[in-house]
SEKEMAR-661622 format. One record per residue (C-alpha): x negated, y negated, z negated. Coordinates in steps of 0.001 Angstrom, whole numbers, padded with zeros to 6 digits, always signed. Example, Ala and Ser with C-alpha at 12.3 -4.5 7.8 and 13.67 -1.06 7.14 Angstrom:
-012300+004500-007800 -013670+001060-007140 
***
This chain:
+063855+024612-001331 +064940+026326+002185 +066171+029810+002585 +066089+030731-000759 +062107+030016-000641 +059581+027854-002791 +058209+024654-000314 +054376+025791-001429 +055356+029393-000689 +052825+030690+001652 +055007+033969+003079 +057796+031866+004478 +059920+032922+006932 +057863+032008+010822 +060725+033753+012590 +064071+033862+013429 +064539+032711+009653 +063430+036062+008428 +060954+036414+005624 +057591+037866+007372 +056117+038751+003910 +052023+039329+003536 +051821+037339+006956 +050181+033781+006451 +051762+030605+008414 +048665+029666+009996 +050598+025846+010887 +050985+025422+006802 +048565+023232+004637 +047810+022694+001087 +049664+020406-000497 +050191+020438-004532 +051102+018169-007457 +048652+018255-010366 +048213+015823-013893 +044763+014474-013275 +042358+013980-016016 +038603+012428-016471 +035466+015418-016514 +035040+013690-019895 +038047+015800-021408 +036921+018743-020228 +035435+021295-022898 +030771+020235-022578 +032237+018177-019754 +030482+015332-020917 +027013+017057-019795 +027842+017477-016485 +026419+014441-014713 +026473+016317-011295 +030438+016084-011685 +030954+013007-013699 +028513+011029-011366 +029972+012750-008065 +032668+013136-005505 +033837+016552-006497 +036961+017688-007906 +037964+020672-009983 +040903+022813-009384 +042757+026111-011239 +042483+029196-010035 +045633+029526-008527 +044430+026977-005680 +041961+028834-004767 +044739+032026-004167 +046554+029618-002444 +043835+028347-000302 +042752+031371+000717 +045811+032625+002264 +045773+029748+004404 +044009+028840+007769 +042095+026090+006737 +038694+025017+008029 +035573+024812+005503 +034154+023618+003874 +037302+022583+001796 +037989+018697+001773 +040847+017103+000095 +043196+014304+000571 +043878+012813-003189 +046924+010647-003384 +048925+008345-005716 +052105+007675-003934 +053395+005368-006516 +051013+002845-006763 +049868+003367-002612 +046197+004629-002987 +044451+007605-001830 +040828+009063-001595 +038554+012144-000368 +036758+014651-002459 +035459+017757-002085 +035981+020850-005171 +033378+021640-006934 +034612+024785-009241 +037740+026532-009770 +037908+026928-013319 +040796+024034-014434 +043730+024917-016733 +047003+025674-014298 +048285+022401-013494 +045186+020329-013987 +042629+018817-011897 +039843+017210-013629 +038272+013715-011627 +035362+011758-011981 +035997+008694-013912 +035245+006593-010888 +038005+008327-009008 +040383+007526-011264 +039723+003664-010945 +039968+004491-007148 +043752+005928-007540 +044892+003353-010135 +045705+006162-012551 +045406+007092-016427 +045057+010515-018207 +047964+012805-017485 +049190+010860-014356 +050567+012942-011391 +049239+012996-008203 +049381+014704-005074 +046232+016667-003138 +046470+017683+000168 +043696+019734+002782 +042400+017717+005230 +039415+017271+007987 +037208+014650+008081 +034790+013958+010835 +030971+013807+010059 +029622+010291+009290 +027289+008715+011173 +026770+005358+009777 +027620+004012+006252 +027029+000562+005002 +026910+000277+000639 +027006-002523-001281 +025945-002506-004982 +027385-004131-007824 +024703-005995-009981 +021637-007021-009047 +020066-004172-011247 +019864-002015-008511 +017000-003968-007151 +014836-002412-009824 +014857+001105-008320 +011572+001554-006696 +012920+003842-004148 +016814+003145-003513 +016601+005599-000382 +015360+008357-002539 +017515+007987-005399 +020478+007960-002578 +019677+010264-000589 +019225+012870-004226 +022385+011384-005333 +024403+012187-002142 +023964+015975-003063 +026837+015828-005354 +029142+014484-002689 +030890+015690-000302 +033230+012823+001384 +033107+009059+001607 +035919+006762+001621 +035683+002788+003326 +036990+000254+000431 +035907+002901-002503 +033376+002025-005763 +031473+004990-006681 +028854+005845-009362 +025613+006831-009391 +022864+007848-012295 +019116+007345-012297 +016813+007263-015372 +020271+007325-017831 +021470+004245-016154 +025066+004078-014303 +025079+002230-011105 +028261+001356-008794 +028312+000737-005262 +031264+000059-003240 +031666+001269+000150 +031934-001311+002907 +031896+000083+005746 +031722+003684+007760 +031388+004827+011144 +033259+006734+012756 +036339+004976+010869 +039909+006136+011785 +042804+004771+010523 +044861+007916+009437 +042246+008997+007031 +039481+006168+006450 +037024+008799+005103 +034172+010631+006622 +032460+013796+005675 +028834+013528+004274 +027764+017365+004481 +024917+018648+006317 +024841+015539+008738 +021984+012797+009675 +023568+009793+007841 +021987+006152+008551 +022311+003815+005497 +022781-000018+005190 +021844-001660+001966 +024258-005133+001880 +022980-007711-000685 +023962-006781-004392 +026949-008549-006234 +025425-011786-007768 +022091-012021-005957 +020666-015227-004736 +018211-015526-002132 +014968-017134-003632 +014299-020873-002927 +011468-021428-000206 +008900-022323-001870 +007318-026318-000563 +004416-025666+001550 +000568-026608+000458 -001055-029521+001955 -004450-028338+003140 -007266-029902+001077 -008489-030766+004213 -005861-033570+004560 -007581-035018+001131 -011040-036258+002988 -011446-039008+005090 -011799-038391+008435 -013187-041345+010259 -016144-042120+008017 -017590-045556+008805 -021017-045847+010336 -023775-046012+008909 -026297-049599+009297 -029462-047788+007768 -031957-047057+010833 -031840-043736+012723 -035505-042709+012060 -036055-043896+008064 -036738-040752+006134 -035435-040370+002070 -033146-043153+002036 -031273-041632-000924 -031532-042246-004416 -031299-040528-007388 -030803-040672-010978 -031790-038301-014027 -029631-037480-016938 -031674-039374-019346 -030918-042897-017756 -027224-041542-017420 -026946-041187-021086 -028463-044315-021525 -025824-046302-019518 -022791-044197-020718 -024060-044972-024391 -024681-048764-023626 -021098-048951-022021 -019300-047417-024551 -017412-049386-027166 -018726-047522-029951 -022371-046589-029029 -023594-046998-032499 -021582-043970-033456 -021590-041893-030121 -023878-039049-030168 -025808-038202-027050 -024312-034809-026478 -020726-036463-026634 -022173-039362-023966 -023369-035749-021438 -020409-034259-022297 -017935-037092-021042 -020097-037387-018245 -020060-033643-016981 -016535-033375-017678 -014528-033201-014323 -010651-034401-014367 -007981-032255-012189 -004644-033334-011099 -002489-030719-010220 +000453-032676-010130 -000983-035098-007502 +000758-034790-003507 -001748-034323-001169 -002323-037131+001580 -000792-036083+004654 -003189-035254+007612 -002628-037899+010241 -004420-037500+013512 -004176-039569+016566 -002520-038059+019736 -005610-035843+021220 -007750-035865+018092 -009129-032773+016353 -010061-032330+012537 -012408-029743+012304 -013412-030225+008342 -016899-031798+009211 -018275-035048+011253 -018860-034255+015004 -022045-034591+016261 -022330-035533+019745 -024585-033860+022032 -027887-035718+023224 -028351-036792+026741 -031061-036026+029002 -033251-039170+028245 -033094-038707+024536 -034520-034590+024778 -037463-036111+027380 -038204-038728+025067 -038610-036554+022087 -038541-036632+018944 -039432-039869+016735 -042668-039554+015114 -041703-040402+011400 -045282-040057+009659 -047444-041434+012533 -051409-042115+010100 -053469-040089+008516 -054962-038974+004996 -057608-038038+003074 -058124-035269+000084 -060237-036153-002579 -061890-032264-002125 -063491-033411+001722 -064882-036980-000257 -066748-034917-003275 -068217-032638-000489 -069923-035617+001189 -071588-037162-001286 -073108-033621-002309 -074544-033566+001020 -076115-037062+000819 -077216-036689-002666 -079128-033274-001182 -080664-034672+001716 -082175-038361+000073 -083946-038740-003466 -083621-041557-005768 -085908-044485-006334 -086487-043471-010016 -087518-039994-009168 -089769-040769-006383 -091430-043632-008768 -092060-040284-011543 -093567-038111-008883 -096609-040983-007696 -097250-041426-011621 -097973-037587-011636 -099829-037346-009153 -102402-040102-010351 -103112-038521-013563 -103827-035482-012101 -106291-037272-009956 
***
């Protein structure tokens, strides 16, 4: 007390030590001592998510007399410290409907201050400057399931009003509670450490979440390519022999697989074509590594080299150089000579008729 006058008196004396009453000290703050409590004890407080889940405060009605007889800028930010354990953080107020004497926190809030139910501490009016940068870590590794982090922030953000550097606040999306601490803000002064979050263009950093590990790299694949061999060896069979392959049918497979095998008396033959079409895989197997000589290339097939001039003048070699016969162009010939010439027996029957008719 001074001059006979309460310290949160708002009509003290300005001058000469006389009371000035229903003039406002425009050089006077807010500053008041309340019993803070969780938004859980509040009567359907439990509902509110936009409060419980937020940065907001609520304060009695006689702070908002107070406030308004004072020249304070808006919108109305607050200075929330606990002077015995050395902690402080920002909030905004949300409603003015608290029982004299109270101010109702979110839960969070109270971890921030270091305070239980009923504990005293002391708000203050204060200015923050907008926030331009903020950098958010979260705390489990659960927060990677959101399938749109920026959205659920940026919704989220609504219900705040101030954010303090070194704070853990709370969030809810789809019924689930999710903390993230605040690492780091920008602009960052050291009389306040806080920044206001209304109506500004606010850039977020995401830092990695408490407890997650980066994902091995994963060994890379060997290109099936490096499986084949690359320098093939030449071939002795001539240049210019046509079907030099061979082939075999399924019927003399079966026959050999059913000869080789052990028990070939019992073996049927759709066992002996199944063993044979079967086709082993082993995944497990390293690939070969591709090896190449300095200044080779593998391109995946053989390389051909190009022909030089004599071989395209020569031309190609003639592989089926004789010639044939159909059996049509012989039956045709001996219809013609069979036309043109009679035979012996016929000519002998046409002289007999001819004397007997003599």
């Amino acid at each position: 007390m001074f001059g006979g006058y309460e310290d949160d008196d708002p009509f003290q004396q300005a001058i000469g030590g006389f009371s000035m009453g229903g003039f406002m000290n425009p050089n006077r703050g807010f500053s008041e001592m309340y019993r803070c409590y969780s938004i859980a004890m509040m009567q359907s407080g439990s509902d509110r998510d936009n409060v419980s889940y937020g940065g907001k405060i609520i304060l009695p009605q006689s702070a908002l007399e107070k406030l308004s007889r004072l020249n304070i800028s808006y919108p109305m930010l607050f200075k929330l410290i606990n002077g015995e354990r050395n902690a402080h953080t920002h909030a905004g107020v949300l409603e003015f409907i608290a029982e004299e004497g109270r101010v109702y926190l979110p839960h969070w809030m109270m971890n921030a201050l270091q305070v239980e139910q009923g504990d005293i501490i002391e708000i203050k009016n204060t200015s923050l400057p907008l926030g331009t940068f903020v950098r958010i870590q979260p705390q489990s590794v659960d927060f990677l399931d959101i399938s749109d982090p920026k959205a659920v922030l940026e919704n989220s953000f609504r219900n705040f009003a101030t954010l303090t550097q070194g704070d853990i606040i709370q969030i809810t999306y789809n019924s689930k509670v999710y903390e993230i601490k605040v690492l780091e803000i920008k602009p960052n002064y050291d009389d306040h450490g806080g920044i206001s979050i209304m109506e500004t263009d606010l850039e977020v950093d995401f830092a990695p979440p408490v407890g997650y590990v980066e994902p091995s790299q994963m060994p890379q694949s060997i290109p099936m390519g490096s499986k084949m061999i690359i320098d093939d060896p030449k071939s002795t069979k001539p240049a210019n022999a046509p079907f030099q392959g061979s082939g075999q049918t399924l019927k003399s497979r079966t026959r050999d697989l059913l000869k080789d095998s052990p028990n070939s008396s019992t073996t049927s033959l759709s066992d002996a074509v199944a063993e044979s079409a079967a086709i082993t895989h082993d995944d497990d197997a390293v690939p070969a590594p591709l090896n190449l000589p300095f200044g080779q290339l593998y391109f995946g097939y053989p390389i051909i080299p190009l022909k030089s001039a004599e071989e395209k003048e020569s031309g190609p070699a003639k592989t089926f150089g004789g010639s044939g016969q159909t059996l049509r162009a012989a039956r045709k010939g001996q219809s013609r000579q069979s036309s043109g010439t009679a035979s012996p027996a016929s000519q002998a029957d046409g002289k007999d008729k001819g004397r007997s008719a003599r």
